[in-house]
C-alpha positions in Angstrom: 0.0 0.0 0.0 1.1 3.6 -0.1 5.0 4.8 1.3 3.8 7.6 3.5 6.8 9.6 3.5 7.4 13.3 4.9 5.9 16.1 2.9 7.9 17.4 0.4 8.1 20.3 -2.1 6.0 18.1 -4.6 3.2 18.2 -2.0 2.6 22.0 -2.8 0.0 22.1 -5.9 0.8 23.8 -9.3 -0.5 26.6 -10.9 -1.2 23.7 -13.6 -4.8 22.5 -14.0 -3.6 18.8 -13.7 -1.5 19.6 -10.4 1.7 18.9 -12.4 3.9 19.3 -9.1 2.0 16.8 -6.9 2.7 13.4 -7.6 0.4 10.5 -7.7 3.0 8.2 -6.6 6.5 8.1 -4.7 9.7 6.4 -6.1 10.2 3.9 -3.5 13.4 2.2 -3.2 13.4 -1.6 -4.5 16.3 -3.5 -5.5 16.2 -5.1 -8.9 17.2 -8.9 -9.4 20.0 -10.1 -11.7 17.3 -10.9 -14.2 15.1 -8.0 -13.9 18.4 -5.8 -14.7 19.3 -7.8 -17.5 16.2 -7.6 -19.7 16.1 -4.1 -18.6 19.0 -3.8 -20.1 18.9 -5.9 -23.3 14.6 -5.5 -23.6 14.3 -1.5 -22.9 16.4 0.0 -26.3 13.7 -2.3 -28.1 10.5 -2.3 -26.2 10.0 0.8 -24.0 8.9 3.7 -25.5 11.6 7.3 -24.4 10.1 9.9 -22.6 9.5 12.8 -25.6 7.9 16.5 -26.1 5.9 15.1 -29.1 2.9 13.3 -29.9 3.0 9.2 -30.2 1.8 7.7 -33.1 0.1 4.6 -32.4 -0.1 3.1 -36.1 3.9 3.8 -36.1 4.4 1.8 -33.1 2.6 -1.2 -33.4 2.1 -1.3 -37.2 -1.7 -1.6 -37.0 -4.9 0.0 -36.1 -6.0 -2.0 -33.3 -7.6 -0.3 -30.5 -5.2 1.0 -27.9 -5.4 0.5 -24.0 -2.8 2.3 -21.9 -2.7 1.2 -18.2 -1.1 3.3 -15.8 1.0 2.0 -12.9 1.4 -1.7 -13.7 3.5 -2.9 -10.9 5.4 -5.8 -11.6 3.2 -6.4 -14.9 2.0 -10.1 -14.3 -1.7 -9.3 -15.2 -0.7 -6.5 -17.9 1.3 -9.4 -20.0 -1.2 -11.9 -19.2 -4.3 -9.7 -20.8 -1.9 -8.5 -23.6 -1.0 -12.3 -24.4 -5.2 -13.1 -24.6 -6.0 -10.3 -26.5 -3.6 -10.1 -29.1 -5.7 -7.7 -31.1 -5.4 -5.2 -29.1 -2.8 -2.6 -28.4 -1.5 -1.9 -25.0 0.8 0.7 -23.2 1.8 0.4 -19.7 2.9 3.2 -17.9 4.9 2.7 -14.7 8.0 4.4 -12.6 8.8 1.3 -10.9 12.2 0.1 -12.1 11.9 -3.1 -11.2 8.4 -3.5 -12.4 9.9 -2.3 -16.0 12.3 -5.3 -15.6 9.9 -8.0 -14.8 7.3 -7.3 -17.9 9.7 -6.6 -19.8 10.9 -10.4 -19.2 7.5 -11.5 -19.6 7.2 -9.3 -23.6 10.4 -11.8 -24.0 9.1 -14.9 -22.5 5.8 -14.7 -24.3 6.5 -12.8 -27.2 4.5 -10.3 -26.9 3.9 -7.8 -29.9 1.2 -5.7 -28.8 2.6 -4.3 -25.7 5.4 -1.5 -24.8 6.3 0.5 -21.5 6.7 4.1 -21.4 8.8 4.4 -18.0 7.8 8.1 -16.5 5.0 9.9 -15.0 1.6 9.1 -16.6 0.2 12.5 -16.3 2.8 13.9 -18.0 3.1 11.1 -20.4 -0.7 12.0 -21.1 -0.4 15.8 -21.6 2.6 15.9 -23.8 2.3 12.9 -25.5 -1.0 11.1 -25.8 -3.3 12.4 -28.5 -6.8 13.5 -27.5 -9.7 11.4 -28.4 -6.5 8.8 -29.1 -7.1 5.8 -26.4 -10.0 3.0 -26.2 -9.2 2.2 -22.7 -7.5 3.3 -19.3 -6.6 0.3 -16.8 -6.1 1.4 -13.0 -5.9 -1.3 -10.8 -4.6 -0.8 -7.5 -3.5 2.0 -7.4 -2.1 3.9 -4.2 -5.1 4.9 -1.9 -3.0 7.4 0.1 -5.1 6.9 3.1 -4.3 10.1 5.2 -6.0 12.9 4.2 -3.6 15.6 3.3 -2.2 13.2 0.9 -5.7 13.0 -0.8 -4.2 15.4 -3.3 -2.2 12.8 -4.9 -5.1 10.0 -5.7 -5.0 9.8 -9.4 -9.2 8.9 -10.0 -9.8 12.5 -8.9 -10.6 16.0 -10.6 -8.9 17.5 -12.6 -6.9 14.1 -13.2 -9.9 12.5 -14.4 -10.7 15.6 -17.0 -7.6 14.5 -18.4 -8.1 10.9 -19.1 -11.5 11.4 -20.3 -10.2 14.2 -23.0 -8.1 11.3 -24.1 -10.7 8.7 -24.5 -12.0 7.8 -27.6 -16.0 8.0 -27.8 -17.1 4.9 -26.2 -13.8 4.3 -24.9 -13.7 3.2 -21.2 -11.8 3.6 -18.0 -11.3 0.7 -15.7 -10.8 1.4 -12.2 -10.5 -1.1 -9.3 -9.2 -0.4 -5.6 -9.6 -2.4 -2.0 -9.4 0.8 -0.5 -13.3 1.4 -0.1 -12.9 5.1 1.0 -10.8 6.0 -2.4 -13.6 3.5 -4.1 -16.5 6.2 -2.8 -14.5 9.1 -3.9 -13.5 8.0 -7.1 -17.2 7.2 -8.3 -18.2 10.9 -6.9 -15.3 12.1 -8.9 -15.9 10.2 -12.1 -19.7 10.7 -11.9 -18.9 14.4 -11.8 -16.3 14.4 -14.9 -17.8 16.0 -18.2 -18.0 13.5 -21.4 -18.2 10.7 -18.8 -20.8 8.0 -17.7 -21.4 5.2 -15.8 -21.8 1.6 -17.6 -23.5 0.2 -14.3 -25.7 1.5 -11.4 -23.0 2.2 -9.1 -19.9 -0.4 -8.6 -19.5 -2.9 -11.3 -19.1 -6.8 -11.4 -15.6 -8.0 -11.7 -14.8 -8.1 -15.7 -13.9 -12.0 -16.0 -11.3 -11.1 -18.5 -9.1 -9.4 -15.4 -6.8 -11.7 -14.2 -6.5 -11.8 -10.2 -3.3 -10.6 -8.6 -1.0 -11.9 -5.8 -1.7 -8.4 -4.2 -5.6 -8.9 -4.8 -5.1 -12.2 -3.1 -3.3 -10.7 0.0 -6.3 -7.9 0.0 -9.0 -10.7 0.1 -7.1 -12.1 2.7 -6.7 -9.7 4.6 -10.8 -8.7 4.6 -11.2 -6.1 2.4 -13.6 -5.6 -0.4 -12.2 -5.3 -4.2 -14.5 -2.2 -5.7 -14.4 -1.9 -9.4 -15.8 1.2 -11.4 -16.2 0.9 -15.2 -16.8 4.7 -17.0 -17.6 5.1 -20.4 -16.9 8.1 -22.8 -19.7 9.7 -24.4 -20.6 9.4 -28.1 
């Protein structure tokens, strides 16, 4: 769950509408294993996509015009290369800062060989702004993201306005975000926040069923576990 460090200068919001200088996550420290820094190493020039002040082109990457699903913070990527491997006409971009999560799916693109999946390793909202196309993306995956329980760190939740302005001005029309947390009070502020977000709408009547076609995590296992409740939300863009 979330690293609750000391408040830093990142904690005081920006005169930018998508609160550029607070981050939604904290670089923890995490040591990488032999393998994870070896197909970081060899797997990175070829499969993760640099940082750059310029729009992507999706047809240019992937040499199709599949639909295109970016999920932001994929952790250590088991589920992200097991949807990409049963969808394989479908695009996907995981976003993540984790170095060692980069490793690990980057191992798995290898070990499955993947086609339809690359990692941009930076911060998703500025990955979004600079170089994401609006009305570009079919689909947003969140799962698990940091709930940042204490209250003064509610700032940095990423399912929360202005944040979720941007995503939806990158959706597609009919294009969906997929949000699922174990944190129930972030799971009743995101659907406030959501439910208020222009070009957005509901697909259920409040919290949806699991969608069968996610694959259950080690985390979500610890979390059921543990007690708590797995909420998933499931927003569509307008027409």
């Amino acid at each position: 769950m979330s690293n609750e460090n000391k408040a830093s200068s990142d904690d005081v919001p920006s005169a930018n509408p998508f609160y550029r200088a607070v981050k939604t996550y904290v670089l923890r420290a995490g040591r990488m294993t032999q393998a994870q820094e070896r197909d970081y190493a060899e797997l990175s020039p070829v499969w993760c996509i640099p940082f750059e002040n310029k729009k992507l082109n999706f047809i240019d990457i992937f040499g199709n015009t599949n639909p295109v699903i970016i999920e932001i913070g994929f952790g250590m990527g088991t589920a992200t290369a097991q949807i990409a491997a049963e969808h394989p006409d479908i695009n996907y971009i995981g976003i993540e800062v984790h170095t060692p999560g980069v490793g690990r799916l980057l191992g798995e693109i290898r070990n499955r060989d993947l086609k339809n999946l690359y990692i941009i390793e930076h911060d998703a909202l500025e990955v979004l702004e600079t170089m994401v196309v609006d009305g570009s993306v079919n689909g947003f995956h969140i799962f698990f993201p940091d709930p940042w329980q204490k209250k003064r760190h509610y700032k940095r939740r990423m399912i929360q306005r202005p944040r979720t302005d941007l995503l939806a001005s990158k959706l597609a029309p009919e294009g969906y975000l997929y949000f699922v947390t174990d944190w129930q009070a972030y799971a009743d502020s995101a659907i406030e926040e959501l439910t208020q977000t222009p070009g957005l709408h509901n697909k259920f009547d409040g919290f949806a069923p699991h969608q069968e076609w996610r694959p259950q995590t080690k985390f979500e296992r610890k979390g059921l576990e543990q007690g708590r409740v797995i909420n998933e939300l499931y927003f569509v863009k307008d027409e």
